[in-house]
N, CA, C and O atoms as a GROMACS GRO file, in nm:
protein
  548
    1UNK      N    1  -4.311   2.626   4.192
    1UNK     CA    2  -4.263   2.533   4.092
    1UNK      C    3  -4.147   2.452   4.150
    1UNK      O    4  -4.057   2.513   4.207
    2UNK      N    5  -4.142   2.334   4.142
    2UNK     CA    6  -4.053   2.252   4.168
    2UNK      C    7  -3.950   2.249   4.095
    2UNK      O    8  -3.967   2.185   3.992
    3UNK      N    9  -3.816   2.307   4.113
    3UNK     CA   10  -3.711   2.314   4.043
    3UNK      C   11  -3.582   2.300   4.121
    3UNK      O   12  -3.592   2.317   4.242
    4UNK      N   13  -3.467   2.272   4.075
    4UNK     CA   14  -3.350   2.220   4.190
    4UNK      C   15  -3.294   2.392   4.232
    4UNK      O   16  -3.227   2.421   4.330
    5UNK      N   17  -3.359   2.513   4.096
    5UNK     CA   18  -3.307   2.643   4.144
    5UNK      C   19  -3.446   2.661   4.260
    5UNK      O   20  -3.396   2.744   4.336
    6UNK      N   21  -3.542   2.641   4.298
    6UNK     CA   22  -3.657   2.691   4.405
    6UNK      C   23  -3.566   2.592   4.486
    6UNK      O   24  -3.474   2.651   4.544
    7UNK      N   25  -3.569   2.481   4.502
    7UNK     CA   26  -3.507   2.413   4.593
    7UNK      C   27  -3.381   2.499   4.678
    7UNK      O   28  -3.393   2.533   4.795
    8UNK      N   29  -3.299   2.517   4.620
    8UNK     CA   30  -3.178   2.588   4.659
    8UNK      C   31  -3.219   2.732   4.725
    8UNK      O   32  -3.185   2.787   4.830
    9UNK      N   33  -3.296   2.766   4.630
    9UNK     CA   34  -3.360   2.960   4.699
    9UNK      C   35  -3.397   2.898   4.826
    9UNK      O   36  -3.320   2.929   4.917
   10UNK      N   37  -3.497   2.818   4.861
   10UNK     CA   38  -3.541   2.788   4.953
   10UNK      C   39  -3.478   2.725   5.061
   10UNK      O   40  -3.530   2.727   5.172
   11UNK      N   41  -3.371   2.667   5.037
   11UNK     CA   42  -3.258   2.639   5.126
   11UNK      C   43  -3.223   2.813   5.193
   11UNK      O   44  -3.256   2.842   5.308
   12UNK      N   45  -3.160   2.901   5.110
   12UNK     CA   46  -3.131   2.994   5.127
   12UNK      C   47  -3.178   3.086   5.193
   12UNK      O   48  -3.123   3.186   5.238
   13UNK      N   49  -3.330   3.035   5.203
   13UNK     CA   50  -3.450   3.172   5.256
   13UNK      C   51  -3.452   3.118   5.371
   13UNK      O   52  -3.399   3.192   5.454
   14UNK      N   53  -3.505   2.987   5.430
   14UNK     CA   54  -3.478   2.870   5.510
   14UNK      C   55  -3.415   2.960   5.628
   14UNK      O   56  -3.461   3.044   5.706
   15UNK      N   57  -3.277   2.898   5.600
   15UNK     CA   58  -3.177   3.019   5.676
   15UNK      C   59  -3.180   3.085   5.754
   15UNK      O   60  -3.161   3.083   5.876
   16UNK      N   61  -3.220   3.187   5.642
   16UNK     CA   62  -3.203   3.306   5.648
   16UNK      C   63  -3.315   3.394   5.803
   16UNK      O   64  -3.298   3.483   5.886
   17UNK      N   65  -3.404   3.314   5.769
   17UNK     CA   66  -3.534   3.269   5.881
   17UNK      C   67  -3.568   3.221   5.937
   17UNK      O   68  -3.675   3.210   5.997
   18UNK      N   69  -3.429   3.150   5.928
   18UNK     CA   70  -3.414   3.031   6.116
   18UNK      C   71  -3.409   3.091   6.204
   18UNK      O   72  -3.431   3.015   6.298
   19UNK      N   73  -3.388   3.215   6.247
   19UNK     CA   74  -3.362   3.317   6.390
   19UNK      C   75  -3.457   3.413   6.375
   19UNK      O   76  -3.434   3.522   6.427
   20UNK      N   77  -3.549   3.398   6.321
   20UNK     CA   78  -3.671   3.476   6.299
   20UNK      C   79  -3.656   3.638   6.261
   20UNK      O   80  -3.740   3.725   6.287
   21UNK      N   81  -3.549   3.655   6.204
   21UNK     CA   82  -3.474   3.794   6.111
   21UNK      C   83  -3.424   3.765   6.001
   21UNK      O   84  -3.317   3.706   6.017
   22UNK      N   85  -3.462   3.782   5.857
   22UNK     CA   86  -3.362   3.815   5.776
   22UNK      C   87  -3.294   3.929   5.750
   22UNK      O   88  -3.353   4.031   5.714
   23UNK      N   89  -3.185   3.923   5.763
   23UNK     CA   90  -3.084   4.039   5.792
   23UNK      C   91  -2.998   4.063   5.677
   23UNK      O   92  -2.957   3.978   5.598
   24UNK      N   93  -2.971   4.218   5.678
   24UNK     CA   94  -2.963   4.269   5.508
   24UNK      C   95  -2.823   4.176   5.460
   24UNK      O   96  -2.793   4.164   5.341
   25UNK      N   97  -2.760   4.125   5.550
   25UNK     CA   98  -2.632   4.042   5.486
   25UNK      C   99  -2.641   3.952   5.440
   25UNK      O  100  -2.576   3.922   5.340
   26UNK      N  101  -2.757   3.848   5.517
   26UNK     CA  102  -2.794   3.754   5.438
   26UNK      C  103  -2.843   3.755   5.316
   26UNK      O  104  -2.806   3.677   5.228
   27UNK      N  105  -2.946   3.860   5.299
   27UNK     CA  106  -3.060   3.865   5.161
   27UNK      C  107  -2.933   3.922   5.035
   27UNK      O  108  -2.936   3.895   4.915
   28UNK      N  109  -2.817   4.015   5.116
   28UNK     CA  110  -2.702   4.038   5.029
   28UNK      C  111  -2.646   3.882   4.964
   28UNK      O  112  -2.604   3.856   4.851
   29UNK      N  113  -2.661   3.807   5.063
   29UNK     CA  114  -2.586   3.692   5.014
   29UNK      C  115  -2.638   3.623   4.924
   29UNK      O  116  -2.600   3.590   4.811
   30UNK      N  117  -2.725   3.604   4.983
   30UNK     CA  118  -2.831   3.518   4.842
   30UNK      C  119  -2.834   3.570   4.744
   30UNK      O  120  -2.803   3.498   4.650
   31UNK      N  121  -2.875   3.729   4.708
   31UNK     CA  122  -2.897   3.779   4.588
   31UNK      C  123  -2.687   3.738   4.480
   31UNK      O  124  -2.676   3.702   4.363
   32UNK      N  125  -2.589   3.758   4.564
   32UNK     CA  126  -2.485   3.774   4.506
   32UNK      C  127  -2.440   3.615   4.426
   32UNK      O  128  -2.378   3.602   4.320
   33UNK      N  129  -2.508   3.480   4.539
   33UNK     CA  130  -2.504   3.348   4.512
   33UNK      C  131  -2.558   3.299   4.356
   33UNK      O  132  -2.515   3.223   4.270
   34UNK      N  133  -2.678   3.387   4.372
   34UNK     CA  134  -2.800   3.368   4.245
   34UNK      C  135  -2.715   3.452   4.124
   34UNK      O  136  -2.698   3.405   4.011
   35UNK      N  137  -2.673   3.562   4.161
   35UNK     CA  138  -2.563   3.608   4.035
   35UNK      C  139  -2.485   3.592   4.020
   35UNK      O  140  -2.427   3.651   3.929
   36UNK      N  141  -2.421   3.500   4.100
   36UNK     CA  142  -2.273   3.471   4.088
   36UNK      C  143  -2.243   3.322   4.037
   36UNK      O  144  -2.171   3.318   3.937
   37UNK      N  145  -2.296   3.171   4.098
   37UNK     CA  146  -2.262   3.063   4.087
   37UNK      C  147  -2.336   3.018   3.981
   37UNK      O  148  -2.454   3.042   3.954
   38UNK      N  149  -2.246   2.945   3.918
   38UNK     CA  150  -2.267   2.848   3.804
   38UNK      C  151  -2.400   2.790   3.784
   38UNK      O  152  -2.467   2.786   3.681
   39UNK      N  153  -2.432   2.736   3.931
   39UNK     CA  154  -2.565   2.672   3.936
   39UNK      C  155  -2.686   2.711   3.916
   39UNK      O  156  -2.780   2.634   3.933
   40UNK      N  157  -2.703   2.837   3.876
   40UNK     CA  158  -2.741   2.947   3.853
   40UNK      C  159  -2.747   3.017   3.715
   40UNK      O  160  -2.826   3.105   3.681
   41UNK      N  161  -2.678   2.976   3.665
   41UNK     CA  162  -2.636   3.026   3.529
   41UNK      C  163  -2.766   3.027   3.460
   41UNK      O  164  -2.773   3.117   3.376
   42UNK      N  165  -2.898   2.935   3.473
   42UNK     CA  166  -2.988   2.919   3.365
   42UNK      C  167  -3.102   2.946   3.453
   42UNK      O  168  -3.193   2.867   3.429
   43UNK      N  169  -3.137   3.053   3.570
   43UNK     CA  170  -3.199   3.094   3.640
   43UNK      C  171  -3.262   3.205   3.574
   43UNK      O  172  -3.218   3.221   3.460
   44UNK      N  173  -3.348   3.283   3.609
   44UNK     CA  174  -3.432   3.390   3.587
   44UNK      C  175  -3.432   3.456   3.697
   44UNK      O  176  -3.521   3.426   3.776
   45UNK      N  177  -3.337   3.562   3.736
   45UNK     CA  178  -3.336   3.618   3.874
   45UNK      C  179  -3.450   3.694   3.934
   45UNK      O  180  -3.479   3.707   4.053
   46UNK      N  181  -3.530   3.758   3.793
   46UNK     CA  182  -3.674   3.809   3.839
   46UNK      C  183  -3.720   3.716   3.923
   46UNK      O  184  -3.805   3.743   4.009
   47UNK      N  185  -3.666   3.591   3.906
   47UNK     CA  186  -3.775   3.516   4.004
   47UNK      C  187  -3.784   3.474   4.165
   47UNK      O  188  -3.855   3.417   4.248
   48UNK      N  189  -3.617   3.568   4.140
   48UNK     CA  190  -3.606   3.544   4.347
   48UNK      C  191  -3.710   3.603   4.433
   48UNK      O  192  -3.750   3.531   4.524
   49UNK      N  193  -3.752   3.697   4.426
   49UNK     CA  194  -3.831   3.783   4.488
   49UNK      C  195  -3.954   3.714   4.527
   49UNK      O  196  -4.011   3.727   4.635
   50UNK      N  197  -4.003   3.611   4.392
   50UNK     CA  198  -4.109   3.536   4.389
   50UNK      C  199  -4.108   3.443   4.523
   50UNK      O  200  -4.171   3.445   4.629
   51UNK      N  201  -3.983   3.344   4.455
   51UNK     CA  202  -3.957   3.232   4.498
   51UNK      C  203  -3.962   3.250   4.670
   51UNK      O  204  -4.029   3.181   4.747
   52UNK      N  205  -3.867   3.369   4.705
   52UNK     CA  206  -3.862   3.422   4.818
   52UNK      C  207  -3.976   3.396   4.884
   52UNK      O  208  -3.998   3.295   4.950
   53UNK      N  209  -4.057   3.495   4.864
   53UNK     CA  210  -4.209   3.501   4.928
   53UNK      C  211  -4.272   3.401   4.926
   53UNK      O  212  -4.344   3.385   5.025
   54UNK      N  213  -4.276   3.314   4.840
   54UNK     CA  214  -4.290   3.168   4.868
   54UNK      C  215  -4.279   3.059   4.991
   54UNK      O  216  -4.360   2.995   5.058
   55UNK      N  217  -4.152   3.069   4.986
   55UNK     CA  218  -4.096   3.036   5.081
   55UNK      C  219  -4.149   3.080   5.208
   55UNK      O  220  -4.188   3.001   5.293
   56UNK      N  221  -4.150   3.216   5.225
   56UNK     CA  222  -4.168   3.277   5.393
   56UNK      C  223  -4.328   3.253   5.400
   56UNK      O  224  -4.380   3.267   5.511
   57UNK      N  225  -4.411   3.218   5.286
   57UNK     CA  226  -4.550   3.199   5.308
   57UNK      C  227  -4.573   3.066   5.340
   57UNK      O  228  -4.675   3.041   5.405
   58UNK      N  229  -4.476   2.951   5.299
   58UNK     CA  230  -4.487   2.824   5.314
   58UNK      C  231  -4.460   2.798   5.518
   58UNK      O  232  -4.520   2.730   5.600
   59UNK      N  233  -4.342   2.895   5.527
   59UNK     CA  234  -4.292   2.890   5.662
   59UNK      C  235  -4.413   2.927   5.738
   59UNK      O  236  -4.462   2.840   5.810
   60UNK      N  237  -4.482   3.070   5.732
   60UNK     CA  238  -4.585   3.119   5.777
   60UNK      C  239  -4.709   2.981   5.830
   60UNK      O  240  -4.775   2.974   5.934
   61UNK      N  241  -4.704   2.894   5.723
   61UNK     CA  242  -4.852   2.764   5.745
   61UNK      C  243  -4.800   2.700   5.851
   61UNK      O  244  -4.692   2.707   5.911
   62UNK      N  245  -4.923   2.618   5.868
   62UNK     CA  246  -4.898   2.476   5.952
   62UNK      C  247  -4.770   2.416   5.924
   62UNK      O  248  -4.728   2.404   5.809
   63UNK      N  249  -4.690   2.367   6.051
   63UNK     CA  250  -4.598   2.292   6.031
   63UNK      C  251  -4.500   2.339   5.869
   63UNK      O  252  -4.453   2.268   5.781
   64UNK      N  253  -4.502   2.462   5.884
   64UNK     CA  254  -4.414   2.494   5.736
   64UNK      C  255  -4.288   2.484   5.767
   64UNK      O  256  -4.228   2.506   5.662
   65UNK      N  257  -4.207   2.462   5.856
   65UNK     CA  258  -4.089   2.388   5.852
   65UNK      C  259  -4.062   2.312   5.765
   65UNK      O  260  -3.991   2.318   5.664
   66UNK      N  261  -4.162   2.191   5.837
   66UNK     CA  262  -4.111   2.064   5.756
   66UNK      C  263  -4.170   2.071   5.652
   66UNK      O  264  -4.109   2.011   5.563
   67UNK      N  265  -4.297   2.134   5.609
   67UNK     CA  266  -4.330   2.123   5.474
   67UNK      C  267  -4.189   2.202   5.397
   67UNK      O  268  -4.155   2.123   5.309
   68UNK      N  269  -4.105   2.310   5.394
   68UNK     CA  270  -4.057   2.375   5.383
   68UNK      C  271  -3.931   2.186   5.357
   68UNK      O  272  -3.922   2.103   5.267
   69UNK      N  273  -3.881   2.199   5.459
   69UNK     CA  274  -3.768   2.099   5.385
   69UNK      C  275  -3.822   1.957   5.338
   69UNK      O  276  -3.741   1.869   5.309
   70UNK      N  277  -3.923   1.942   5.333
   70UNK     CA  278  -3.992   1.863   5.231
   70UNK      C  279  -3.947   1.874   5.102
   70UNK      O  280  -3.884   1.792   5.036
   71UNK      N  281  -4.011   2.057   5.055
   71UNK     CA  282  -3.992   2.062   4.941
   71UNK      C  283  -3.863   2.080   4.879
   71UNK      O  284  -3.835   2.070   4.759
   72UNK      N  285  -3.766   2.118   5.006
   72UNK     CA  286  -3.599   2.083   4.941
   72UNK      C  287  -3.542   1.949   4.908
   72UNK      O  288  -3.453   1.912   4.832
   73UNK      N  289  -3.630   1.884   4.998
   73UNK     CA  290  -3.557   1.728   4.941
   73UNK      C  291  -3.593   1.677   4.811
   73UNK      O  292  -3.516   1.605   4.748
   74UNK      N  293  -3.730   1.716   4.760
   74UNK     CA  294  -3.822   1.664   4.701
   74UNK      C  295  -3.728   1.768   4.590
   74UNK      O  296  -3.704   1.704   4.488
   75UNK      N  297  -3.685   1.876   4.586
   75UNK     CA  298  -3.678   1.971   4.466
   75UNK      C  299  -3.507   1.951   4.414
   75UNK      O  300  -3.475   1.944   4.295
   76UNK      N  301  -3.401   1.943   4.537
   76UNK     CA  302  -3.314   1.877   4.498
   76UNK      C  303  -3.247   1.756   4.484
   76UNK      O  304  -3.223   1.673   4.572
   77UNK      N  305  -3.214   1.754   4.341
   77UNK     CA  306  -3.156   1.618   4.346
   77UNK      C  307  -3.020   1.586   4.428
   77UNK      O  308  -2.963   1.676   4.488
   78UNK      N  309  -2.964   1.428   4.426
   78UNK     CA  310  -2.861   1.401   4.506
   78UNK      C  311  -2.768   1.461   4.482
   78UNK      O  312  -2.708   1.497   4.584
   79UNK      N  313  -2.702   1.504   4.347
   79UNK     CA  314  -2.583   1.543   4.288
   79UNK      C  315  -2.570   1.674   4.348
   79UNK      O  316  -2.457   1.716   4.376
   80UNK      N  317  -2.666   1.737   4.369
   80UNK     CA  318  -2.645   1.914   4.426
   80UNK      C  319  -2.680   1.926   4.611
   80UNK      O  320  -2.689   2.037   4.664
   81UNK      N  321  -2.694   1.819   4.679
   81UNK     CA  322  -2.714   1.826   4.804
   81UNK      C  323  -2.613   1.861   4.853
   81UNK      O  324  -2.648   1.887   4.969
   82UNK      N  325  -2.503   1.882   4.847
   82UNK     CA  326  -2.366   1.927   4.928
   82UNK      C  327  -2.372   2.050   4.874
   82UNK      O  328  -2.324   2.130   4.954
   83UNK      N  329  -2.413   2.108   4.765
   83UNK     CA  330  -2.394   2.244   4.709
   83UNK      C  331  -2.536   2.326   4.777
   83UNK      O  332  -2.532   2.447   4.796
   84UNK      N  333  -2.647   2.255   4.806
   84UNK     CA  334  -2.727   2.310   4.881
   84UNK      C  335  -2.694   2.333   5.052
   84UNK      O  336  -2.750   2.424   5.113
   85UNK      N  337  -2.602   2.247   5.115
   85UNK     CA  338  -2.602   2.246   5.234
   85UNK      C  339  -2.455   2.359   5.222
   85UNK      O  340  -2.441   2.440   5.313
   86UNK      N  341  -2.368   2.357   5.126
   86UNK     CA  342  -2.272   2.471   5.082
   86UNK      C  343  -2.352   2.608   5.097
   86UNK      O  344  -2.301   2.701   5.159
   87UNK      N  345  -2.486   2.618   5.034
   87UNK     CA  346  -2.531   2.725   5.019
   87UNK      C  347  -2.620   2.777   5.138
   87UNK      O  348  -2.682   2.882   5.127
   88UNK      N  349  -2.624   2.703   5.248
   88UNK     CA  350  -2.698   2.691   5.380
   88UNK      C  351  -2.578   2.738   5.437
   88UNK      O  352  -2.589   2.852   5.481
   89UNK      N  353  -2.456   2.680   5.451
   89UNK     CA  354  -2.375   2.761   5.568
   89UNK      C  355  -2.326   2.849   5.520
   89UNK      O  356  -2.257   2.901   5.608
   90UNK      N  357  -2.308   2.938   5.369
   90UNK     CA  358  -2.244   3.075   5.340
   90UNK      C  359  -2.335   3.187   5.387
   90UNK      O  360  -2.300   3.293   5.439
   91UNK      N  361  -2.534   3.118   5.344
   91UNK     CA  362  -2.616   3.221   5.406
   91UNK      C  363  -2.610   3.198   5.601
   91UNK      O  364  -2.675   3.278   5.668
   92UNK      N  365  -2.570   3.142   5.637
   92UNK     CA  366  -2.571   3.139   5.755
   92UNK      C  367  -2.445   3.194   5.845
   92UNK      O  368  -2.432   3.216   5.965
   93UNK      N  369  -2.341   3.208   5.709
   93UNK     CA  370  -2.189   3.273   5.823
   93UNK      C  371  -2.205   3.399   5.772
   93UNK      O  372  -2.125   3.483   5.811
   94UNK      N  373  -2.315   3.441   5.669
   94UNK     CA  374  -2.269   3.556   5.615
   94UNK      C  375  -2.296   3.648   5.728
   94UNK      O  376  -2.213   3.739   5.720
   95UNK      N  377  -2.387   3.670   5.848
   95UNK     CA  378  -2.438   3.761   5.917
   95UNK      C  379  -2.334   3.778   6.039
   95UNK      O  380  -2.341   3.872   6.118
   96UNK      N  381  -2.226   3.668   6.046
   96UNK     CA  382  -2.122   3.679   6.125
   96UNK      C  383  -2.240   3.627   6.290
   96UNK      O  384  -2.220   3.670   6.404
   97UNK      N  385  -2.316   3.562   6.262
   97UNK     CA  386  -2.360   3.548   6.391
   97UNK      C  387  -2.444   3.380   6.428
   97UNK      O  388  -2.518   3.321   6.350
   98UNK      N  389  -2.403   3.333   6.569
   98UNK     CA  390  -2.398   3.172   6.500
   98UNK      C  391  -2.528   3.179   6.671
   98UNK      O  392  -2.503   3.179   6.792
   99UNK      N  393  -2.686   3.184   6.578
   99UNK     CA  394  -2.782   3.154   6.656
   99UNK      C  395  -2.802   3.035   6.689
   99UNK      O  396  -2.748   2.953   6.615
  100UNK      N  397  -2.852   3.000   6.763
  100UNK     CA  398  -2.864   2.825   6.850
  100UNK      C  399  -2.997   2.780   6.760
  100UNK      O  400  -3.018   2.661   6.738
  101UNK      N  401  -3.095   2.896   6.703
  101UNK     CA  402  -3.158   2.817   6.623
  101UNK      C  403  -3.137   2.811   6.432
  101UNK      O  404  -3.216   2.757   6.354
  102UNK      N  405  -3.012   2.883   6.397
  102UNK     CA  406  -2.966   2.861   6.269
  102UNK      C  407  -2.886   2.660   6.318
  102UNK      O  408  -2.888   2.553   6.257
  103UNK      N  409  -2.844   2.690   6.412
  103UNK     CA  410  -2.769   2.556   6.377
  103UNK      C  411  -2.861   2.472   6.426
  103UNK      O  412  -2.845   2.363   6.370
  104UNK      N  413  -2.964   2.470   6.516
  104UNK     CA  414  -3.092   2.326   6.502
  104UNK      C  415  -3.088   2.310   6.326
  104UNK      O  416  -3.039   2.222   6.255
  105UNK      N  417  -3.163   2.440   6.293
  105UNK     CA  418  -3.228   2.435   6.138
  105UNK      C  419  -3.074   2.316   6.069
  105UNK      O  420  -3.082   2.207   6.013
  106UNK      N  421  -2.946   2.403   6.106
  106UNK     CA  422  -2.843   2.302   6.007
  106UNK      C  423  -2.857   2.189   6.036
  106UNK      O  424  -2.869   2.116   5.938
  107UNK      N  425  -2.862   2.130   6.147
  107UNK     CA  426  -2.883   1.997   6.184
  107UNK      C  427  -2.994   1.898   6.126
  107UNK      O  428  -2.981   1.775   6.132
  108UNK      N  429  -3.109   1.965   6.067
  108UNK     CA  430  -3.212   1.931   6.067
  108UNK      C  431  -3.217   1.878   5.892
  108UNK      O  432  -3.274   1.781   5.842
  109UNK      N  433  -3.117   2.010   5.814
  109UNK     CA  434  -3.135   2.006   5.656
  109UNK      C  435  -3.006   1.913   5.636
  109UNK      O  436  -2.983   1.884   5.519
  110UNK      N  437  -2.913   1.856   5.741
  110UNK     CA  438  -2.803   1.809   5.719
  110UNK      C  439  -2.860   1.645   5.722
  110UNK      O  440  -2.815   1.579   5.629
  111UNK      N  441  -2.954   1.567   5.819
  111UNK     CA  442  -3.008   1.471   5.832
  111UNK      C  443  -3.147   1.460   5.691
  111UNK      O  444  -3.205   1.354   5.672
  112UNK      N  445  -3.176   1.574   5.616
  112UNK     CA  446  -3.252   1.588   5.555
  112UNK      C  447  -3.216   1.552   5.408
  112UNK      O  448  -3.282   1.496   5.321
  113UNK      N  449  -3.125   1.589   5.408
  113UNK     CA  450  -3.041   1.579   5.280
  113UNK      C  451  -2.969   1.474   5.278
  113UNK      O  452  -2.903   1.453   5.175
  114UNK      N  453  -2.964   1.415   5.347
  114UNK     CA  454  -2.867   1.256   5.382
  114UNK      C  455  -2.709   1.297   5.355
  114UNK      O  456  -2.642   1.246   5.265
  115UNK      N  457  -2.666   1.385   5.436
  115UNK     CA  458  -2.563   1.400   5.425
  115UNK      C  459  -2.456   1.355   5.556
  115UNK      O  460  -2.500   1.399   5.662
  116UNK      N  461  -2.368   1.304   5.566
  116UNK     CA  462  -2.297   1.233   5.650
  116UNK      C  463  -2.229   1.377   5.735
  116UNK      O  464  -2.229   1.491   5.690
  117UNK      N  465  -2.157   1.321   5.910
  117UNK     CA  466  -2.105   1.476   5.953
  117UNK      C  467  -1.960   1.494   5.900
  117UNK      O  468  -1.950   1.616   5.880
  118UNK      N  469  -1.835   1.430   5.865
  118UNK     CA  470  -1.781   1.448   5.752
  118UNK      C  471  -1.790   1.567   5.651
  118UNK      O  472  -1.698   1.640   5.615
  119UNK      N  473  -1.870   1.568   5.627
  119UNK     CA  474  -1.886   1.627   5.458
  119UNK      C  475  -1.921   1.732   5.525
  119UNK      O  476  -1.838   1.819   5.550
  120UNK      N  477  -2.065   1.742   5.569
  120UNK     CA  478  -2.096   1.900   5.660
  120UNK      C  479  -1.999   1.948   5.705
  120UNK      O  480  -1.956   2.051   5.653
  121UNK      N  481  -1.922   1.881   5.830
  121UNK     CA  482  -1.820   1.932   5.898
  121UNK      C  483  -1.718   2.011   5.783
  121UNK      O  484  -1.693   2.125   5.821
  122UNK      N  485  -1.650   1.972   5.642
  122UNK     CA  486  -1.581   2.022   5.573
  122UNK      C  487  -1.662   2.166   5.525
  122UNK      O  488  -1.626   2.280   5.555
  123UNK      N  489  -1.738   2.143   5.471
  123UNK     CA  490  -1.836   2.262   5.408
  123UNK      C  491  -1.898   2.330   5.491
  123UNK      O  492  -1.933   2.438   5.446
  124UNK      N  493  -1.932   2.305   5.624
  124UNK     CA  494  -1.936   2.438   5.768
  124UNK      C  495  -1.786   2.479   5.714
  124UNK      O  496  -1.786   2.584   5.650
  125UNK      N  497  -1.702   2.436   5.723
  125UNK     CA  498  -1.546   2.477   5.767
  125UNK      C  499  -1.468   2.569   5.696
  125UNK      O  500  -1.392   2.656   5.738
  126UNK      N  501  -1.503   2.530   5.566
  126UNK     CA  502  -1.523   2.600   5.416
  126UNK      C  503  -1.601   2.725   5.417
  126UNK      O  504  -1.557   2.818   5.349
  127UNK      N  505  -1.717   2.745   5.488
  127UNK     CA  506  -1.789   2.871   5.475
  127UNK      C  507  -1.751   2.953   5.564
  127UNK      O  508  -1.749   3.073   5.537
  128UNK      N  509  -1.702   2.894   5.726
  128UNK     CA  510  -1.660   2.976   5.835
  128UNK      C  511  -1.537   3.030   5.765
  128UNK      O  512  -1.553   3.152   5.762
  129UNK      N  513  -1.396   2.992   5.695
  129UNK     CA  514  -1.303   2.988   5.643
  129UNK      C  515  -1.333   3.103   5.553
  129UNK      O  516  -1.264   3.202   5.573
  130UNK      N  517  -1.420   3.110   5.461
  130UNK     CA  518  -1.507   3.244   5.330
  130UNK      C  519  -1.492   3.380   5.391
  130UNK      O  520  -1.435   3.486   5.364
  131UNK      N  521  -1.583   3.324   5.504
  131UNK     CA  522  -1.713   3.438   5.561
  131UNK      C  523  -1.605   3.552   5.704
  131UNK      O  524  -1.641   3.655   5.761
  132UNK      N  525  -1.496   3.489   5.714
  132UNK     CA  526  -1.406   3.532   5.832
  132UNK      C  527  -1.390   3.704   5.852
  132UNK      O  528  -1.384   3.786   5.761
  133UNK      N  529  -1.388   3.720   5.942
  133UNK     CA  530  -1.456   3.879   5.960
  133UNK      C  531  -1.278   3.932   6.052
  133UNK      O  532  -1.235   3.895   6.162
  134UNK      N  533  -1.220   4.022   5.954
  134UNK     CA  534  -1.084   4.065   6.007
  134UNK      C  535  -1.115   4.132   6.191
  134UNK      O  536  -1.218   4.144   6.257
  135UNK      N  537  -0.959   4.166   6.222
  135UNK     CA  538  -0.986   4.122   6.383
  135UNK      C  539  -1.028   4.298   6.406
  135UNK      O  540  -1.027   4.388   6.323
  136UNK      N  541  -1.051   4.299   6.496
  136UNK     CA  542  -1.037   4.459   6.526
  136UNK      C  543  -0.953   4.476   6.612
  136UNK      O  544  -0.936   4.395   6.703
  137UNK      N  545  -0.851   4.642   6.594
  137UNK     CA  546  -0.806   4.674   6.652
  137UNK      C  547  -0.835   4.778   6.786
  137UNK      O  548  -0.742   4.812   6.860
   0.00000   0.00000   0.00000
């Protein structure tokens, strides 16, 4: 179903499956995003699980990349594209680990979303800033 909440899951799953692992911090993240943010508020969380598998079946096809951020552009509108690319780098700092192919994928949903490097650059900066992992002694 085309909705700006599948849009966003699918940003999120996206991600999460740019390095060909979803890893329990991430899927932590998403699930806490979907219960936590506003944007969210009028969601049906039964339906992540759905939406999820969706997603990794769309990735699975031909060229499901781009069909894949197709259907993010197509599902979110302009007003929530910074809150989607917000929700792309929290699932992406959450694992504390910065793969060479999570950041193609950012590059790819950042030109996708028509978002200027400005704005990304703040909201990467914003999530690295969240996600900061204390030092060890």
């Amino acid at each position: 179903m085309l909705s700006h909440h599948s849009g966003l899951v699918y940003v999120m799953v996206l991600v999460s499956a740019s390095d060909g692992e979803m890893t329990d911090a991430e899927l932590k993240t998403i699930g806490e995003i979907v219960g936590f943010l506003p944007i969210f508020s009028d969601y049906d969380p039964s339906l992540l699980i759905q939406t999820t598998a969706a997603c990794a079946e769309l990735l699975d096809s031909d060229d499901g990349m781009n069909r894949a951020l197709d259907f993010i552009k197509a599902a979110i509108p302009a007003n929530l594209r910074e809150t989607a690319y917000a929700l792309a780098c929290d699932v992406a700092a959450s694992d504390g680990e910065g793969h060479p192919e999570t950041r193609r994928l950012m590059e790819m949903l950042r030109h996708r979303l028509d978002l200027d490097r400005l704005t990304a650059a703040a909201i990467e900066r914003g999530a690295s800033a969240r996600f900061v992992r204390p030092l060890s002694h």
